[in-house]
N, C-alpha and C positions, 0 to 999 in steps of 0.2 A: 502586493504591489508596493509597500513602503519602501524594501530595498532592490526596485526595480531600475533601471537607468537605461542607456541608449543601446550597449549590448545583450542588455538583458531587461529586455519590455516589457512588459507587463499588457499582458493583451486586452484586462479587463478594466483599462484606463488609458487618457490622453494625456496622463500627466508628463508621460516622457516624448510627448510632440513636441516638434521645434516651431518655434516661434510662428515662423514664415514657411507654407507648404508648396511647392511651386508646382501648385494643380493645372492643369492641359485637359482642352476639349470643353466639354460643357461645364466643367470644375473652372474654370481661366476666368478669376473674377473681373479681366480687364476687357476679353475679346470674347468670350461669351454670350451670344443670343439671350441668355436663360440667366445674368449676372446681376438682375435688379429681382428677380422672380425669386420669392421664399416659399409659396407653397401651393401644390398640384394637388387636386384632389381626384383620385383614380379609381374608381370603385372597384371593389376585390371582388372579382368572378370569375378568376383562372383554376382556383385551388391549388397552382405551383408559388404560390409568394414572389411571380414575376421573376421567378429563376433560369428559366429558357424557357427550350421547344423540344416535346418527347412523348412518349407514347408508355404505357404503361400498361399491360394486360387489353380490356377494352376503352378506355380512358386516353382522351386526349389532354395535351396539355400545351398550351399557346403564349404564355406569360412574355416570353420573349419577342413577340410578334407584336403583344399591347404592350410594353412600353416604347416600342420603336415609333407604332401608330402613334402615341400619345406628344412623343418627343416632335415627329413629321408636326404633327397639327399644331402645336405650339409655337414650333418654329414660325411656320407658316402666318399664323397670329402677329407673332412678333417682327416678322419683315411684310404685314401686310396694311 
C-alpha cells in the first residue's frame, strides 16, 4: 500500500480516500433517517453474514430479508 494512489488503490486501506465521499441513501449524512445513529445491534442468526437470500442444499439462508426487517423497524423508530 505505500506506493498505492488513486489509479492504483490499494484495497487494504483508506489511505487513498478523498477527503469528502458524496454517499446517497442511508450513507447521506445530511437527509438520512439513520445520520445521528452510530451503532445497531443485530444478532447473528442467519449464518450468510447478511449477504442476501438463497438456498443451499437443505439450508435456507434469509440475511437479506433481516437487514431489510431491521432497516423498516428502525426507520419506523426514527419517524415515530
Amino acid at each position: 500500500c505505500d506506493s498505492s494512489n488513486e489509479s492504483v488503490p490499494c484495497w487494504m486501506s483508506s489511505k487513498d480516500y478523498p477527503e469528502i465521499c458524496g454517499k446517497t441513501g442511508i450513507f447521506d449524512a445530511h437527509r438520512s433517517p439513520f445520520r445521528a445513529a452510530n451503532l445497531v445491534y443485530v444478532p447473528y442468526c442467519t449464518s450468510d453474514a447478511y449477504m442476501g437470500d438463497g438456498v443451499f442444499g437443505p439450508w435456507q439462508f434469509r440475511g437479506a430479508r433481516v437487514v431489510r426487517a431491521v432497516f423498516t423497524k428502525l426507520a419506523g423508530r426514527l419517524q415515530g
